[in-house]
C-alpha positions, 0 to 999 in steps of 0.5 A: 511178600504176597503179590497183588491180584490186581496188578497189571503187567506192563506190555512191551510195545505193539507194532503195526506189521506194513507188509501185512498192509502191503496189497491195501497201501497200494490200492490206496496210492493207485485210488490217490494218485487217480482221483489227484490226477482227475482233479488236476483236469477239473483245475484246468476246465472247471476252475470255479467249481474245482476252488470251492469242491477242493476247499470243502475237502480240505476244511473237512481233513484239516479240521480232523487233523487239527482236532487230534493235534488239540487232544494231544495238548489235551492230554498232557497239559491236564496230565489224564491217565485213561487217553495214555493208550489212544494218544499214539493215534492221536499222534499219528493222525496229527503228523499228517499235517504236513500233508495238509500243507501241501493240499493247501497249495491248490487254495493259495493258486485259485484264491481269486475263485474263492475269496471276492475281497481279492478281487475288489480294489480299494475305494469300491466298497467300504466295509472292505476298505475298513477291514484292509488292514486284515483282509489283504493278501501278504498277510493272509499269507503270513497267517498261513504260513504262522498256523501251519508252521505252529502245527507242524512244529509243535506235532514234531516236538510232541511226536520226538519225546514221545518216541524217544520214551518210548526207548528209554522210559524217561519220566522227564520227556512227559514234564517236557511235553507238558510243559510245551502244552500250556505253551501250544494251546493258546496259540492253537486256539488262535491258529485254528481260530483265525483260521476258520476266519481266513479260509472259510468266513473269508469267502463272504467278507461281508459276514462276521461272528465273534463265534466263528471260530468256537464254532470250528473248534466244537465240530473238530475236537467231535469229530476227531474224537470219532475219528480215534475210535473208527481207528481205534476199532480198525486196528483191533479188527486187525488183530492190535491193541486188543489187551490194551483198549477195553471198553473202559476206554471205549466208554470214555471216548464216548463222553467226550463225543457227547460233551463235543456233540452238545457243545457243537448244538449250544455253539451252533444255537447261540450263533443262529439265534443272537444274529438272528434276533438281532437281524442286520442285514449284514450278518444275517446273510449268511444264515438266509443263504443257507435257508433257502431252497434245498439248502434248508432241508440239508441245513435241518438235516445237519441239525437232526444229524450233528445233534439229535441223533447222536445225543439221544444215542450217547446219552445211554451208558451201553452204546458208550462201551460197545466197540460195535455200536460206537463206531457205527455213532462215530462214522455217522458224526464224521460224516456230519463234520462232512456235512457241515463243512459242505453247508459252509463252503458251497452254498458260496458256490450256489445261493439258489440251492443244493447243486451236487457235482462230481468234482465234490467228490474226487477231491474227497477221495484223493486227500482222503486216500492219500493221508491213509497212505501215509498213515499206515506208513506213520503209523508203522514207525512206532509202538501202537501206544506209548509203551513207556509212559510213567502212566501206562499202568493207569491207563490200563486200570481207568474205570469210568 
């Protein structure tokens, strides 16, 4: 009997070489640990700024982490071939959760910087009073400690059958995993929902959008799509997954960062314009405090930025399957994940107008710094892709 021509050998797993990284993890710790250290001065003498700077950073980590944890259910609740190659990643990035629940220690000490509900007791204001039953502390903990045990537990689970197929190639962990799926993504909708209600509209109490959390979820699931192919691109630069990811898949990363991209702008545009035209003073607060002075014209740069520049770039079919030009789209949407992020938490901070500080910035580099280090260490663990996935080989073979 012939064999086929268009059979595609199976590849044996790939593994990240720590000690070629060795000199970079280093640098990363040694960055980490100074910027974490400089951040622990800003706790001490700039407490107001520091809350607002450090809760900006985590909002824009978390909702990274959190949007390759939702591509992973993604993946196998609808049983996709092409993302069987890329879903390591997704996974790798995901264990970093755990991280994250430590930088959110510094937002539970300084709450009573960031969150005003705290701060005003019951009879003086009665909208609060009417939302006491929610806004009050043992249950803002509660909801904490119920999101991050979820993350956490469900990314563990997802992450031990996915390794133990790696050993023996067992079909039943992926019926496993799926099955788990359908169970994760309501409650991660809810997590990540009443998350974004918790810490990020929870700083204005008096606001409030039925949209809110749709509005997280869009700028995540896109950012964290361009985030995949940033680390993508790397580890091929290094040398990695170089017969595994082609442009095929590079084209199909792209899609979702333009269905993400629109998705983001018709979130963002119904928001804006149903509170807008239906101008209570109440809710259209918000959006009054981020169009004046400065904070406009960074508002309008978001705008440009998030939607228009990148639509009109993926919109195209080549950038979508050149490594080159879609890296370069997907460091610019990460950065505007930063952006939008920062239009959210700052302007709390300062209602007059844009006001940058040094403290915006180290907390940057010190959670940026330290989930790289440990993601190089995550990411040495394992085989680079599933090398035993029942789906490998179509993978392989996706075409758009």
């Amino acid at each position: 009997m012939s064999e086929r021509s268009d059979v595609i050998p199976v590849p044996e797993g790939e593994y990240l070489e720590t000690n070629r990284f060795a000199g970079f993890s280093f640098l990363l710790a040694i960055v980490g640990v100074i910027s974490l250290g400089l951040c622990v001065v800003g706790a001490f003498w700039y407490r107001h700024q520091f809350s607002f700077s450090w809760l900006f950073a985590f909002a824009f980590f978390f909702t990274l982490i959190a949007g390759s944890f939702f591509w992973i259910i993604v993946h196998h609740v609808t049983d996709a071939e092409w993302s069987v190659v890329v879903r390591r990643q997704q996974e790798n990035l995901a264990m970093l959760m755990p991280v994250m629940l430590f930088f959110f220690i510094p937002v539970l000490i300084f709450r009573h910087h960031l969150y005003g509900w705290l701060n005003i007791p019951p009879g003086h204001d009665p909208l609060l009073d009417a939302k006491h039953a929610y806004l009050n502390w043992h249950f803002f903990v509660f909801r904490a400690v119920f999101y991050f045990t979820f993350f956490i537990c469900a990314t563990l689970f997802f992450r031990r059958f996915s390794i133990r197929q790696d050993r023996d190639g067992n079909p039943a962990y992926t019926l496993k995993m799926r099955k788990v799926g359908f169970i994760s993504l309501p409650l991660f909708g809810l997590s990540l929902t009443f998350g974004a209600y918790d810490w990020l509209l929870g700083l204005d109490y008096h606001w409030f959008s039925t949209m809110w959390g749709v509005y997280i979820f869009a700028g995540a699931a896109g950012s964290s799509m361009s985030l995949l192919v940033l680390v993508i691109t790397a580890l091929r630069k290094a040398g990695y997954l170089k017969e595994t990811i082609t442009p095929e898949h590079y084209h199909f990363m792209g899609k979702w960062m333009l269905s993400f991209t629109v998705f983001w702008a018709y979130i963002g545009f119904s928001q804006y314009m149903l509170i807008w035209y239906a101008n209570i003073p109440e809710e259209t607060e918000w959006f009054i405090r981020r169009n004046t002075e400065s904070w406009n014209a960074l508002n309008l740069f978001l705008v440009i930025g998030r939607f228009f520049i990148p639509f009109a770039i993926l919109l195209v079919r080549s950038p979508k399957k050149s490594a080159r030009k879609l890296c370069l789209i997907a460091g610019w949407i990460v950065f505007m994940q930063l952006v939008d992020m920062y239009l959210v938490v700052l302007p709390m901070l300062y209602p007059g107008g844009l006001h940058l500080s040094i403290w915006d910035l180290l907390p940057l580099v010190g959670i940026g710094s330290t989930l790289a280090f440990f993601f190089l260490r995550i990411a040495g663990r394992s085989s680079l892709f599933p090398n035993r996935d029942p789906r490998l080989l179509e993978s392989l073979r996706s075409t758009n």
